[in-house]
C-alpha positions in Angstrom: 130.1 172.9 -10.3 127.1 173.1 -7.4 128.4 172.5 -4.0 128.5 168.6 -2.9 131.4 168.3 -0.2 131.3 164.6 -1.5 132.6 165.4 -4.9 136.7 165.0 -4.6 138.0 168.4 -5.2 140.7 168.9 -8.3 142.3 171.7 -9.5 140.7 171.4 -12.9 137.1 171.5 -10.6 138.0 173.6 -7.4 137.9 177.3 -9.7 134.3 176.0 -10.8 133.0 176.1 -7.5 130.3 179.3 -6.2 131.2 181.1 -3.1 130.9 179.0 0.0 130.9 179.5 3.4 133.6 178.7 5.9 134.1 178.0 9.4 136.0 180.7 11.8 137.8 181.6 14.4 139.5 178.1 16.1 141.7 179.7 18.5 138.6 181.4 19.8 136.8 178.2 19.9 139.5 176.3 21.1 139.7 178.9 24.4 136.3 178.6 24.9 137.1 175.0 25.6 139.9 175.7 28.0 142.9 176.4 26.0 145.1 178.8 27.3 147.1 181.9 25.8 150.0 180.4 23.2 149.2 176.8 24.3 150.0 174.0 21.4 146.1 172.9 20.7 147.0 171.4 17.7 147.9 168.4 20.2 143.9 168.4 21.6 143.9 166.2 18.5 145.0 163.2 20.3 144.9 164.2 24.4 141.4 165.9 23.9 139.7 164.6 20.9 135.9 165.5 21.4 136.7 169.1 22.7 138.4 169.5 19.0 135.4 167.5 17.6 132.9 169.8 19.2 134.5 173.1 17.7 134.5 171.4 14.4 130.8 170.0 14.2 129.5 173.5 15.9 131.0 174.9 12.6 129.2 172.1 10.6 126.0 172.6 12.4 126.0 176.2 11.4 126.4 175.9 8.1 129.7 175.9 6.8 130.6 174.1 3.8 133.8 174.1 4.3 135.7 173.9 7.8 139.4 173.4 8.4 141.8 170.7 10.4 143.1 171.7 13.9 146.6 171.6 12.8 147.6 175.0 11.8 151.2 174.7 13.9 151.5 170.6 13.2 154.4 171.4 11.2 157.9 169.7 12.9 159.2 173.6 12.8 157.0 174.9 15.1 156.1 171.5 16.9 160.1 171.5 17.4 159.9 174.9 20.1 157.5 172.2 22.2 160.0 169.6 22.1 157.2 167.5 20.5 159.0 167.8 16.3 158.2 164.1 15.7 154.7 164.2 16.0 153.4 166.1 13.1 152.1 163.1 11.1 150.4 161.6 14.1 148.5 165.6 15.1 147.7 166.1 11.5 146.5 162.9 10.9 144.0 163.3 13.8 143.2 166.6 12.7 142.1 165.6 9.6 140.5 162.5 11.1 138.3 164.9 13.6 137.3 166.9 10.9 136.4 164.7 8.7 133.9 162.9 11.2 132.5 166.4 11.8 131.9 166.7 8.4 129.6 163.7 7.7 129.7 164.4 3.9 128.1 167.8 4.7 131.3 170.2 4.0 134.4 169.8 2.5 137.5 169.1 4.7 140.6 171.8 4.4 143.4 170.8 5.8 145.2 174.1 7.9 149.1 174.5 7.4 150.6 177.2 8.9 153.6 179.1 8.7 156.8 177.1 10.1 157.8 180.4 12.0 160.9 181.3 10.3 162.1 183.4 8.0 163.6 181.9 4.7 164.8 185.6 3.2 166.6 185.8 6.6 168.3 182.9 6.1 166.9 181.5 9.3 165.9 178.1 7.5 166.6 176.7 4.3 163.4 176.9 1.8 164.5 172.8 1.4 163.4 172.2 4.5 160.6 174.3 4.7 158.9 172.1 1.7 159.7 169.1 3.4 157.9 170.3 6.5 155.4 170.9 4.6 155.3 168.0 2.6 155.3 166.1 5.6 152.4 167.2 7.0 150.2 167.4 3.9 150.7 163.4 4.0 
């Protein structure tokens, strides 16, 4: 399958795809725009919108093909140590929303989960709860 970010990915399609090129370093980004050292960016998707949208169309504008949501802690986990659990629909929502107006049919749209911050084998969190988490924010 030849690159065209407007074709809906499968899993039956997605191995047929040539290398492509990806965006970087958001964090980086992100503190280029102000954030500061272990701040919760992944809520720039809603309090500062076009600082998000800019790191994600620079990525665009360079070239990537595909480029990632800001939402890598949106998971109610980690959003719980902010006090802010119930709003990982609404930030990962907006993430992928941002994104995918940087996008503009020019790169595909991966949406960034990250680790929930505890350790299942430790028995720190129940794997249940992890998938739900999870769950949760994919939709």
């Amino acid at each position: 399958m030849a690159f065209d970010p407007n074709v809906k990915l499968t899993k039956a399609n997605f191995k047929s795809l040539p290398p492509l090129c990806t965006d970087g370093a958001w964090g980086t980004e992100m503190a280029k725009r102000g954030a500061k050292p272990g701040q919760m960016c992944d809520t720039w998707n809603v309090e500062e919108p076009d600082k998000v949208l800019s790191v994600a169309q620079g990525y665009v504008d360079a070239g990537s093909q595909v480029i990632l949501t800001n939402t890598f802690n949106s998971n109610r986990i980690v959003l719980a140590k902010h006090g802010i659990a119930d709003r990982a629909y609404e930030l990962s929502k907006a993430g992928a929303e941002i994104s995918r107006r940087a996008a503009q049919g020019k790169a595909y749209v991966f949406a960034s989960l990250g680790p929930c911050g505890k350790i299942v084998i430790m028995g720190e969190i129940d794997p249940a709860e992890v998938t739900e988490s999870a769950a949760e924010q994919a939709r």
